[in-house]
Structures are given as structure tokens and as C-alpha cells.
DRENPA-3360 file (N, C-alpha, C; in nm, 2 decimals, always signed):
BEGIN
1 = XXXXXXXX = +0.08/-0.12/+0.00/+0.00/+0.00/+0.00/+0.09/+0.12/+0.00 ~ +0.00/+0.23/-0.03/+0.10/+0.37/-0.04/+0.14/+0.41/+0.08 ~ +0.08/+0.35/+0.24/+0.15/+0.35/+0.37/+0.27/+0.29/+0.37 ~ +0.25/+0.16/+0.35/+0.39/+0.08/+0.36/+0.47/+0.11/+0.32 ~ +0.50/+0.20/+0.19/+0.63/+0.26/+0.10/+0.69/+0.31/+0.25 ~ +0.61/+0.40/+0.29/+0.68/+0.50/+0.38/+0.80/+0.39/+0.53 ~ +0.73/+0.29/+0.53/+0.84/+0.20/+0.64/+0.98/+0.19/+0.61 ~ +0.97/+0.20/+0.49/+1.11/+0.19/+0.46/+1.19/+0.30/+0.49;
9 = XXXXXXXX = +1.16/+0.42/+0.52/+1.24/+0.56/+0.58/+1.24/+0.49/+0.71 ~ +1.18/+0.45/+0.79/+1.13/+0.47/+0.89/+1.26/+0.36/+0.96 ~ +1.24/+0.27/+0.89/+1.34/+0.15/+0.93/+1.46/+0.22/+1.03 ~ +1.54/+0.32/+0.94/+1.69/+0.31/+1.01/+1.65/+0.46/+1.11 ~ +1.55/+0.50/+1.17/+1.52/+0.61/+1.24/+1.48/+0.53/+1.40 ~ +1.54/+0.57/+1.47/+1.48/+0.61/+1.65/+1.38/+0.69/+1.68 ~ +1.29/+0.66/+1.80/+1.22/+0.79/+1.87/+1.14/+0.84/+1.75 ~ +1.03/+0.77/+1.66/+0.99/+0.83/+1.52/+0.89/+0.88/+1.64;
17 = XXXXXXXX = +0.81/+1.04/+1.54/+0.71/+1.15/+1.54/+0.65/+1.14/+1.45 ~ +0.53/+1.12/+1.45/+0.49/+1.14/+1.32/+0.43/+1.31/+1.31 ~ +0.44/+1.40/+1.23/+0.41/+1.50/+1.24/+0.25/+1.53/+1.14 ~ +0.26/+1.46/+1.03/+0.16/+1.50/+0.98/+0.16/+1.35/+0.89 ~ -0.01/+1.35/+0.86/+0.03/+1.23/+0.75/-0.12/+1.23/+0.71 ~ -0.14/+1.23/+0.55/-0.26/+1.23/+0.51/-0.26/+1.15/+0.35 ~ -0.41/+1.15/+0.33/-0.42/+1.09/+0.18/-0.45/+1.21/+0.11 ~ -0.36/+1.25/-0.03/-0.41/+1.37/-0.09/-0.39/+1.28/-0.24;
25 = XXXXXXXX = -0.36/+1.39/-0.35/-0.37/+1.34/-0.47/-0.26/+1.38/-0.55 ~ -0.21/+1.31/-0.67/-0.10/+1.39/-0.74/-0.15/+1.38/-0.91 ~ -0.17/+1.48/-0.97/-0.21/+1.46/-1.11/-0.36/+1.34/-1.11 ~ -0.43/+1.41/-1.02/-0.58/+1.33/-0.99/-0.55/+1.20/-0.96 ~ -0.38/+1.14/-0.92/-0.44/+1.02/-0.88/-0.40/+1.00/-0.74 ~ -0.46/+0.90/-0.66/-0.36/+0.85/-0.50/-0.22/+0.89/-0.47 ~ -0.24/+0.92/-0.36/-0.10/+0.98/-0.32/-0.12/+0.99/-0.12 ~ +0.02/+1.00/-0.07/-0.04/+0.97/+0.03/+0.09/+1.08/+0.09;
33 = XXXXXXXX = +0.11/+1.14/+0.19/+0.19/+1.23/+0.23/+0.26/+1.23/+0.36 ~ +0.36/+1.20/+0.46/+0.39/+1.16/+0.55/+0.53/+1.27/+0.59 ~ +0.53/+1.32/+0.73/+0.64/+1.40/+0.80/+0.68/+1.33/+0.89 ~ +0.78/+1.28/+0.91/+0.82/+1.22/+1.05/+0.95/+1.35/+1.07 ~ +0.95/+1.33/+1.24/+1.08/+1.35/+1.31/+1.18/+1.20/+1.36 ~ +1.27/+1.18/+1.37/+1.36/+1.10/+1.45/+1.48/+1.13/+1.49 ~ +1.58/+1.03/+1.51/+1.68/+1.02/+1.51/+1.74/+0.92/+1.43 ~ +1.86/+0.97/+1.41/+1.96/+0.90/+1.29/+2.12/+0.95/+1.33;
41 = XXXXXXXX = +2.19/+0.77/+1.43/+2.28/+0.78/+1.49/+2.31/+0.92/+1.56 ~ +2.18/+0.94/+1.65/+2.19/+1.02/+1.77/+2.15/+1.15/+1.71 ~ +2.10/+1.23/+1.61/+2.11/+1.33/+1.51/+1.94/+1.30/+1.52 ~ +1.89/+1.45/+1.56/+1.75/+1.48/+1.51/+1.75/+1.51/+1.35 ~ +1.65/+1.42/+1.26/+1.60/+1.43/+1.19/+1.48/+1.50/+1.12 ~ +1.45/+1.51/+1.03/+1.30/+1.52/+0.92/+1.28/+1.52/+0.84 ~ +1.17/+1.39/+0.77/+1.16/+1.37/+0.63/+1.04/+1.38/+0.60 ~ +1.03/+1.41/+0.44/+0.90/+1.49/+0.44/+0.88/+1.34/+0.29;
49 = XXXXXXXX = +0.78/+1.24/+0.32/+0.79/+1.21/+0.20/+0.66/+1.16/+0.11 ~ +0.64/+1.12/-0.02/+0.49/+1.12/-0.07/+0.53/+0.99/-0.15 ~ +0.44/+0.92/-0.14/+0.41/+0.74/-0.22/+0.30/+0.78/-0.36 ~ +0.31/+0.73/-0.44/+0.19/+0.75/-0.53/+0.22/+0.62/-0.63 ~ +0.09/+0.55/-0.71/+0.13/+0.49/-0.79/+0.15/+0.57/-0.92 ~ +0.18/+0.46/-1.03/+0.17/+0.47/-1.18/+0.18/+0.33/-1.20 ~ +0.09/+0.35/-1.32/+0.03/+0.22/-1.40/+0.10/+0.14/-1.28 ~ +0.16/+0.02/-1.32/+0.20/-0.10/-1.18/+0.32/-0.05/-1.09;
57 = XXXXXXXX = +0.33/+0.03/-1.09/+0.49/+0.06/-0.98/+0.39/+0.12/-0.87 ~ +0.51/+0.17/-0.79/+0.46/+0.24/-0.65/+0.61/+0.30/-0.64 ~ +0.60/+0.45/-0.63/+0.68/+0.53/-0.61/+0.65/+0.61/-0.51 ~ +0.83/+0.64/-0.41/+0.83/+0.67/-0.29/+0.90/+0.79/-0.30 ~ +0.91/+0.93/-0.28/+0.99/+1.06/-0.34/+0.96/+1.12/-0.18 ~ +1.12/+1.09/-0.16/+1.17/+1.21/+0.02/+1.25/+1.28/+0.00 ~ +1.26/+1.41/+0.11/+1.35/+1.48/+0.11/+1.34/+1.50/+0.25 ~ +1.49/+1.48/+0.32/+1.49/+1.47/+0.44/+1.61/+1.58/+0.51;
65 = XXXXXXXX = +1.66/+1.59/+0.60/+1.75/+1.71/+0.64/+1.76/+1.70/+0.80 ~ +1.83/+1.77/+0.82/+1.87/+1.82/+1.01/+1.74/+1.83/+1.02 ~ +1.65/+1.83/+1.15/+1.53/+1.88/+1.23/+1.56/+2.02/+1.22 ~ +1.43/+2.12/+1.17/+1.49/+2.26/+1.18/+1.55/+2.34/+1.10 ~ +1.61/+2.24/+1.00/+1.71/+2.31/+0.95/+1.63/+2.27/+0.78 ~ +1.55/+2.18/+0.76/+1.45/+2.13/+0.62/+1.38/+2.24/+0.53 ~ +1.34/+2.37/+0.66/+1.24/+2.44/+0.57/+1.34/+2.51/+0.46 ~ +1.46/+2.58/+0.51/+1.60/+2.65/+0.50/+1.61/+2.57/+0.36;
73 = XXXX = +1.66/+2.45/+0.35/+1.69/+2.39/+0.23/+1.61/+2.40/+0.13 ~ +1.50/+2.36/+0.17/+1.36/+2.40/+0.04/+1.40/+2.52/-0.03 ~ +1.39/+2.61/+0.08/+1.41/+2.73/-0.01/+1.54/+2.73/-0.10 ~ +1.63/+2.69/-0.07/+1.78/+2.68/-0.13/+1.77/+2.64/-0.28;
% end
């Protein structure tokens, strides 16, 4: 499922947050949207990431960064 993609960030993270996580859409189709916080070898984390299919795949697109320091990069 478009949940499950997301376990796979989740795996090598400590102390997960989930911050936000919903079902939206991308180009009218499923999509599913998820922010965690953690840790990563002692290091506060945050990944911001979205699942969606096409035709038979399932694709998983993150961008993750220091905690805090994620919005900063966006803009970059």
C-alpha cells in the first residue's frame, strides 16, 4: 500500500514522530503524504515524504534534512 512505502524511511530512524500524514492526490491520482521526526545515529532528523502509484509501480519521493534546518533547504 501507499503506507507501507513510507516503512522503509522509517526503518533506520529512533524515537519516530509522526508529524503530519494524510491521503491527498497527485495529477488526480492517490497519493499519500507523511512527515516524520527522528533520530539518525543520535542526530535529530526530518523527512517529508509522498508514495503515489503509476500504471503498476509504487513510487516513494523524500527529502529529508537536520530537524529545523528542512524548511531552509527547500528554499535553497
Amino acid at each position: 500500500s501507499l503506507q507501507q512505502m513510507h516503512l522503509l524511511l522509517e526503518d533506520s530512524l529512533n524515537e519516530i514522530k509522526v508529524a503530519t500524514e494524510e491521503t491527498t492526490e497527485i495529477n488526480s491520482k492517490p497519493a499519500y503524504f507523511k512527515s516524520i521526526t527522528g533520530l539518525l545515529d543520535g542526530f535529530a532528523i526530518e523527512i517529508r515524504s509522498f508514495s503515489f502509484k503509476r500504471k503498476s509501480c509504487t513510487y516513494l519521493s523524500s527529502l529529508s534534512g537536520k530537524k529545523d534546518n528542512l524548511e531552509q533547504d527547500m528554499e535553497a
